[in-house]
C-alpha positions, 0 to 999 in steps of 0.5 A: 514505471507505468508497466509497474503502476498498471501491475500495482492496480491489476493485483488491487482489482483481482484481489477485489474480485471476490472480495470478503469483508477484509478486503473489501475494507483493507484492498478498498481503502489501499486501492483508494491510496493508490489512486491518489499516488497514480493521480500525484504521480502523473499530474505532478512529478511526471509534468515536474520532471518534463519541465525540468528535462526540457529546461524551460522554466517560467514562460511568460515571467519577462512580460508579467505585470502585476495586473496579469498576474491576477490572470494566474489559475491554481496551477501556476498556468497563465490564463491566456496563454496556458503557459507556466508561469512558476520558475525553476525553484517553484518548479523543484518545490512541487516536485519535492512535495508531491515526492514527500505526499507520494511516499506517504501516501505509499507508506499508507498503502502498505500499513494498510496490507500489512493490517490486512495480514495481521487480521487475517492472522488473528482470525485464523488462530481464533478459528482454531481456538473454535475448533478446539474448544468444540472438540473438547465440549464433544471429548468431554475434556476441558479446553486446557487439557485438549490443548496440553494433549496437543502440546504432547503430540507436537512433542512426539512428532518432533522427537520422531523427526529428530530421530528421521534425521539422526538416521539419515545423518548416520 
């Protein structure tokens, strides 16, 4: 698992090498998300699941007083003794959040990726839609009739390898 957590950041941090305006925005944020999964996953569900293997549940509960129970920190440890105080079902509530936080955060990080591509998809056909525009305005033709003539020679290279094909199947 940290051989493909390692891979994930690897490909984040290459593809901000030279990063461009998309990707310093769509690859920063992900890499953000990401960060926050690795951090989920190694200080949660990684704790989770040693306590939950090794079956020690809640040291320290038998001898809790009402008193020592104020000496609790934030993270179900016990201020002495640094010892978890949370039982199993405690336990198995922390691991199923953090498995429903990983997951969206995750979710996140793809929806990101996939913007990323649609961007890049819409930039690209504005850029043709550029060129073929200056190549009308140089042609003296209209937009419209620079991509109807278009239109025909897709038609005529379609036809022709349709006609490849007939001969080869023949």
């Amino acid at each position: 698992m940290h051989i493909i957590i390692g891979v994930g950041l690897l490909g984040f941090l290459l593809k901000l090498y030279k990063p461009s305006e998309s990707n310093l925005l769509f690859d920063g944020g992900s890499l953000v998300l990401y960060m926050i999964a690795v951090i989920v996953y190694l200080t949660n569900i990684v704790k989770g699941l040693r306590i939950v293997s090794v079956g020690v549940y809640g040291e320290g509960l038998e001898g809790m007083t009402l008193d020592r129970a104020d000496d609790v920190d934030n993270l179900g440890l016990d201020a002495d003794t640094g010892n978890s105080v949370l039982g199993r079902e405690d336990n198995l509530k922390v691991l199923a959040a953090s498995n429903t936080i990983l997951a969206l955060v995750l979710i996140g990080v793809i929806v990101l990726q996939c913007g990323q591509w649609y961007a890049e998809r819409a930039e690209e056909k504005e850029r043709q839609q550029i060129a073929r525009d200056r190549a009308a305005k140089k042609a003296g033709q209209t937009p419209k009739q620079v991509e109807e003539e278009e239109d025909v020679e897709e038609v005529v290279v379609v036809s022709e390898k349709s006609k490849k094909r007939a001969k080869k199947a023949q």
